[in-house]
N, C-alpha and C positions, 0 to 999 in steps of 0.2 A: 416192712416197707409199706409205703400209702402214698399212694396213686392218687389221680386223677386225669379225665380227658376230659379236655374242649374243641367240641366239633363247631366250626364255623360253616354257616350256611346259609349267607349273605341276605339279601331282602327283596322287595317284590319289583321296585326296578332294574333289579339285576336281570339274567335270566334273558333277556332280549333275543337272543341266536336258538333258545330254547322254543320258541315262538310254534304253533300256536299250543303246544302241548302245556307251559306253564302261564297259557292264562287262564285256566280250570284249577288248577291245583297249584301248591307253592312247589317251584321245582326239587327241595329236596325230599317231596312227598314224592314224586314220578315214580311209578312201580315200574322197576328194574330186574328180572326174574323172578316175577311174583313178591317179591319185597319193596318197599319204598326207598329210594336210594340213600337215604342217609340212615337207614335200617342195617345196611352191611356194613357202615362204621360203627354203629353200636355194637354189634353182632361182634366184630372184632375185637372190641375193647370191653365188652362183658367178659372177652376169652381170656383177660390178663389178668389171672388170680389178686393181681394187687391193685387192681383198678376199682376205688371204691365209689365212683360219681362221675358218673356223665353229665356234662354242661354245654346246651344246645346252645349258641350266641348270633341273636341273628336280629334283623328289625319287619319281621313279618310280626301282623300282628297276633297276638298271644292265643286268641281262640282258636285261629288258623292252627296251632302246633296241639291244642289242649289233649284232643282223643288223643290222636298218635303217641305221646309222651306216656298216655296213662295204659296206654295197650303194652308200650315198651316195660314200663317197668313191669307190670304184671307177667309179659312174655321171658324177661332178662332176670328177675329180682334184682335189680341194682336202683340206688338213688340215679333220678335222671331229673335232671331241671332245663326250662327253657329260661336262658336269660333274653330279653326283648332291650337293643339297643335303640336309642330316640333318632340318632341319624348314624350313616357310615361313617364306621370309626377309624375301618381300615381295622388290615387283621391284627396288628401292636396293639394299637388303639382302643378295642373292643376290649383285649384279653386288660386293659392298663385298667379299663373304665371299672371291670365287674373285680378285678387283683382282692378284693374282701373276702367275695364270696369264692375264687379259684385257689385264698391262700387257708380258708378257715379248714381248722384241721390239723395245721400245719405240714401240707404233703411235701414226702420228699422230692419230687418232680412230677410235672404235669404232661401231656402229649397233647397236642394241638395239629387237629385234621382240616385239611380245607374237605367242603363239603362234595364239592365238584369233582371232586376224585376219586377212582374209583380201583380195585383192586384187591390181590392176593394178601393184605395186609400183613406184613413179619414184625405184629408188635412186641412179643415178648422178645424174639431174637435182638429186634432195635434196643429191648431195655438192657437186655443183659450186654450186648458191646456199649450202650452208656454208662452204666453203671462198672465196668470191668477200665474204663479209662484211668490211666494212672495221674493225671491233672483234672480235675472237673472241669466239664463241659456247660458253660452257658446255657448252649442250646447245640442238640445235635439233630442233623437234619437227616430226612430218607435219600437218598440218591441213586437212579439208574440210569442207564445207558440209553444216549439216544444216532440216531442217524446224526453225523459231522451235519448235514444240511438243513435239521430240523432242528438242533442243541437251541439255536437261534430264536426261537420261539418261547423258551422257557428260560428262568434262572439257571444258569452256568456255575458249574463250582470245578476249582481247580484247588486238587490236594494233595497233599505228600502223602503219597503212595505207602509211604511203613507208619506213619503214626495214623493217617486218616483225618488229619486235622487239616480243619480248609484253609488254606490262603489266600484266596481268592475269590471274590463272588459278583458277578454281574448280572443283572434280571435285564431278558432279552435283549443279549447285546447285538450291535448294528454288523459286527464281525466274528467268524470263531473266535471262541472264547474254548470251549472245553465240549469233550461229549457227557460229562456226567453233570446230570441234569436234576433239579431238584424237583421231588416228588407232592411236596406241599404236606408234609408231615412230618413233626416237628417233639422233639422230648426238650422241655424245657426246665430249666433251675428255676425256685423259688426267686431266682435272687434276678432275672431278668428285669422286675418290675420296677428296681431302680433305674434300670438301664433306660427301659421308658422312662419312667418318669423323669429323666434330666432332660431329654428331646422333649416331653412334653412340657414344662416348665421355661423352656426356652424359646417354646411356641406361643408368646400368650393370643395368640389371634385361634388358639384348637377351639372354644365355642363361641364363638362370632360364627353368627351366618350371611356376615356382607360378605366372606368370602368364600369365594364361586370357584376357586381354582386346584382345590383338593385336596387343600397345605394341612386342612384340620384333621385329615386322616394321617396316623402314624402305621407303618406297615412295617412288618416283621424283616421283609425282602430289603427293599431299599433302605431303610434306617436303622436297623441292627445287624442284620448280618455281612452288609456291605463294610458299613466300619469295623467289625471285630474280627472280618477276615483275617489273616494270618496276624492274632495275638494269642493264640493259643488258646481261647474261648472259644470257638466251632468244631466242631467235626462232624463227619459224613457217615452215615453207614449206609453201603452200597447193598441194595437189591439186586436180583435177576428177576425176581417172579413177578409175573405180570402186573402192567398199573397201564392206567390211562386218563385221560380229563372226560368230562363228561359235559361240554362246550353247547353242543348241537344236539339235535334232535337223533339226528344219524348216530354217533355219536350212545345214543340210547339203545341200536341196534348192539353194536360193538360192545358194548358192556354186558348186555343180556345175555348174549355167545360166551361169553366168558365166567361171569358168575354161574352161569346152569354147569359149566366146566367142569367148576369148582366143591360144585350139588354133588357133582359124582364120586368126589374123593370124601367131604367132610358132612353132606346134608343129605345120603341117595335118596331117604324118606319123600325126599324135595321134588323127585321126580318122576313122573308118569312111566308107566311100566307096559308092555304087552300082555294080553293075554284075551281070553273070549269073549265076547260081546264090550270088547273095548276098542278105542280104535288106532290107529296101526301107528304105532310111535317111530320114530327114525332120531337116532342121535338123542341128544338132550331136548326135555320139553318138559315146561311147568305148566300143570291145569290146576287152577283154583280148584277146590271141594266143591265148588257152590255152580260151577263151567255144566252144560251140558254139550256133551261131543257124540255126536252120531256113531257109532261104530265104524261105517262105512269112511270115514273121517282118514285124511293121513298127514300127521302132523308132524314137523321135525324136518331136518336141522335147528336146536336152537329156536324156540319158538315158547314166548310165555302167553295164558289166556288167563285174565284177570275175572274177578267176581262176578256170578251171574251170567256169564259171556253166553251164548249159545250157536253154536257151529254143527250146521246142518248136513246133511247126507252127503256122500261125494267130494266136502272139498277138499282140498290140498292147501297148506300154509306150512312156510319155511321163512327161517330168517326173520322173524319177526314178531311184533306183540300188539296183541290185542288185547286192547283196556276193556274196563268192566261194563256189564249190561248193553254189550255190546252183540247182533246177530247179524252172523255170515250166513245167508241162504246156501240151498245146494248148488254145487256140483263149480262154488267161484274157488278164485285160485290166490292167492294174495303170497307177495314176495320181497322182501326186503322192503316192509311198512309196518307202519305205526298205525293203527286202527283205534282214532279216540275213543271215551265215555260215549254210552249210546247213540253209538252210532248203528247204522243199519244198510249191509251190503245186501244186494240184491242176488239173483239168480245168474249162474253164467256168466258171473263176472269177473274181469281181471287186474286185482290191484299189483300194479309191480314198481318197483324204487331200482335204483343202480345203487351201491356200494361206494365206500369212499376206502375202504378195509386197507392197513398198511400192506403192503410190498412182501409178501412171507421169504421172498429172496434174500429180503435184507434185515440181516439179525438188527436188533433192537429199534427198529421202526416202529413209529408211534401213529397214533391215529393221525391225518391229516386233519382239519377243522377248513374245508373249503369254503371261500367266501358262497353265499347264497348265489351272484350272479358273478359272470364273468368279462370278461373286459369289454366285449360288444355287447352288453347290456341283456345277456340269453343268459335266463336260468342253468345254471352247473347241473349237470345229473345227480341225483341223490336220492339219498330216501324218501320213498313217497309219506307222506304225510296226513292222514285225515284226522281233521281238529275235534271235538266233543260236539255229538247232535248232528253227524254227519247223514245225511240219507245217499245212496248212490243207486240208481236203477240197477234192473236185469240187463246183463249181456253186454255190458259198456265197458271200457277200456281204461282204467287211469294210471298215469305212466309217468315217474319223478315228478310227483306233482305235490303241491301243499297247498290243502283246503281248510279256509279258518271254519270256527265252529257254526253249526247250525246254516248250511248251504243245502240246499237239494240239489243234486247234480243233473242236469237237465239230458248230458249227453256225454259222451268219452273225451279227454285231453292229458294232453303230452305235454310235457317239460311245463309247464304253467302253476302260478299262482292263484290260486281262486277265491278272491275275498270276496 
C-alpha cells in the first residue's frame, strides 16, 4: 500500500488569537514540548510504515518553512515537501490546487491534518478501520466526544452507530446537533478530486479576486462532507485519546501538558530526569540540550525550556514554556506563562497567568478557546503572556497579562495588555 499525508498549516494572516507569540515565528513553527508544532504531525505520520511523503500546504512564504523541512527530513528520513499556495484556498481547495503533485505515485489514500491540532494521533488504527470498510469510503474523518454544550463549536457528525458511516454533518451548528465532533483529520480516496473539481468548475468566480466574500475557498467541511453525508461515502472513526485545537496562546500551555504526557510513554529520552548536580524535576519537563538550569532550579509540572534558555538559582516554573535564549534571574517564580524569544526576567520576580483547562469533572471537555475580553470590556483571566525581547525588572509582579514584543516593563500589572 502507498500512502501519503498532507498537513494543512494555513498562512500568516491566520493565527490572529495566537498573537503576540505568532508574530516571531509562523505559528506551526511554535515549540510545543520542545518541538515545533506541526513537528508532532510529522512525528505521527513518519510512524505509518506506509506513509511515503509528507506534503506541507500552506501560503507562508517558502524560506520561512526552508530549514525546518530540511531538519525534518533529515530527523524523519521521509520525503517532506512544502507546497506554498498564492492565496486561501480553503482546506478542498488547497488539496484541489496541488491534486498533481498529492496524486503522482498513484497512492492508494492520502491523510489530511489540519495544522491547529493537536494530539494522541491513532493513525495507523484510523488506516486499518478505512481500509477494513466493506464499501469504500470517500473520505473518512477522526471523530471524538465532546461536552453536549461545546459540540457547537466544532463540526457535528451524526452516524449509525453499527456501520460508522455518517449521515449527517453540520460545521458549527446554531443548535445540538451531536456530541461526536470532528477532529480535523481526514484519510481520503484518490477519487475525492473529482468531487472538487465539479464544485470547482461550477465556481467560475474561484480565481477572481473582486471577490471579497470567501466563495473562491472550496472547503472540505462545508462542501463535501455536508453533501455526501448519508450516501454511503463518509464514515467516522471514533477516538477516545486525547486531541485538542491549538486556537490561543493558552491553548499552547494545554498542548505542552499533554505532549510531555505522551514523552513518558513513547519519547522518555524527551525528558529531564533527577539526579546530582541537576536540578529538581517534578512531573514531566523538557530542557533543551543547549538550556542552562541552575541545580538549585525546581522545575515541573509540565514545563518546556527552549534553546539556549538560562534559568538561574532558586527559581520555581510550572505549567509552562519558556522560549529560546531566554534568562529567568534567581530565586522568580513563573506560572502558567509563555516566556517569549529573548526575553529577560529579572530577580524576585513573579510571572503568573490563570488557566482556562477543561472541567476534569466532565469527561470529554474540551479546551475552552475564551474570548480575549469579556462583555464589560475587562480582560478574561488567562495565560500570562510575554512577546519576543521582553525585559521585565526585579521583584515586580505580572499577572494574566499579554506583553507584545520588545516592552521594558517599567513596573508590576494585573489583567492588562501592554502594547
Amino acid at each position: 500500500m502507498m500512502l501519503k499525508a498532507v498537513i494543512l498549516i494555513g498562512g500568516p494572516q491566520k493565527g490572529t488569537r495566537f498573537r503576540p507569540l505568532s508574530l516571531d515565528v509562523p505559528k506551526p513553527l511554535f515549540p510545543v514540548a520542545g518541538l515545533p508544532m506541526v513537528q508532532h504531525h510529522i512525528e505521527a505520520c513518519a510512524a505509518v510504515p506506509d506513509i511515503r511523503e509528507v506534503l506541507l500546504l500552506g501560503y507562508f512564504p517558502a524560506q520561512q518553512l526552508h530549514q525546518f523541512v530540511t531538519d525534518m527530513i533529515a530527523a524523519y528520513k521521509i520525503r517532506i515537501r512544502y507546497l506554498q499556495e498564492y492565496q486561501a484556498l480553503g482546506t478542498a481547495g488547497g488539496i484541489y490546487h496541488f491534486r498533481d503533485q498529492i496524486s503522482s505515485g498513484n497512492p492508494d489514500a492520502f491523510f489530511v491534518l489540519n495544522g491547529d491540532v493537536c494530539g494522541d494521533f491513532p493513525l495507523q488504527e484510523m488506516l486499518d478501520f478505512h481500509t477494513s470498510l466493506t464499501s469504500p469510503s470517500l473520505i473518512t474523518i477522526m471523530g471524538t466526544e465532546a461536552t453536549r454544550h461545546q459540540s457547537t463549536m466544532y463540526g457535528c457528525i451524526v452516524e449509525d452507530k453499527e456501520t460508522h458511516q455518517i449521515l449527517h454533518y453540520v460545521e458549527k451548528p446554531s443548535t445540538f446537533v451531536s456530541n461526536l465532533i470532528n477532529c480535523g483529520v481526514y484519510i481520503c480516496s484518490p477519487d475525492i478530486f473529482k468531487r472538487v473539481g465539479e464544485i470547482f468548475n461550477s465556481r467560475p468566480d474561484f480565481y477572481s479576486l473582486e471577490d471579497e466574500e470567501g466563495t473562491e475557498s472550496i472547503w472540505l467541511e462545508q462542501d463535501i462532507l455536508m453533501p455526501i453525508a448519508g450516501t454511503g461515502q463518509a464514515y467516522v472513526y471514533n477516538t477516545d485519546r486525547w486531541w485538542s485545537q491549538i486556537k490561543t496562546a493558552g491553548s499552547a500551555i494545554y498542548a505542552n501538558r499533554h505532549y510531555l504526557q505522551l514523552y513518558r510513554t513513547t519519547k522518555t529520552d524527551r525528558l529531564a530526569t533527577n539526579g546530582s548536580d541537576k536540578p529538581t524535576i517534578i512531573g514531566d519537563v523538557y530542557i533543551h540540550p543547549s538550556a542552562t538550569v541552575d541545580p538549585s532550579a525546581m522545575l515541573g509540572p509540565n514545563v518546556s525550556v527552549g534553546k539556549n534558555a538560562v534559568i538561574g538559582a532558586g527559581v520555581r516554573i510550572r505549567e509552562s514554556i519558556i522560549l529560546g535564549n531566554t534568562t529567568i534571574q534567581e530565586h522568580s517564580c513563573v506560572l502558567y506563562t509563555v516566556v517569549g524569544w529573548n526575553s529577560t526576567v529579572g530577580a524576585w520576580t513573579r510571572l503568573e497567568g490563570t488557566p482556562c483547562d477543561p472541567n476534569p469533572n466532565k469527561p470529554f471537555a474540551k479546551m475552552d478557546n475564551v474570548p480575549l475580553f469579556n462583555n464589560d470590556g475587562k480582560l478574561n483571566p488567562s495565560i500570562t503572556i510575554l512577546g519576543c525581547n521582553v525585559t521585565v525588572p526585579a521583584e515586580v509582579i505580572v499577572l494574566n497579562s499579554i506583553v507584545l514584543p520588545y516592552k521594558d516593563l517599567p513596573h508590576s500589572y494585573k489583567n492588562e495588555i501592554i502594547l
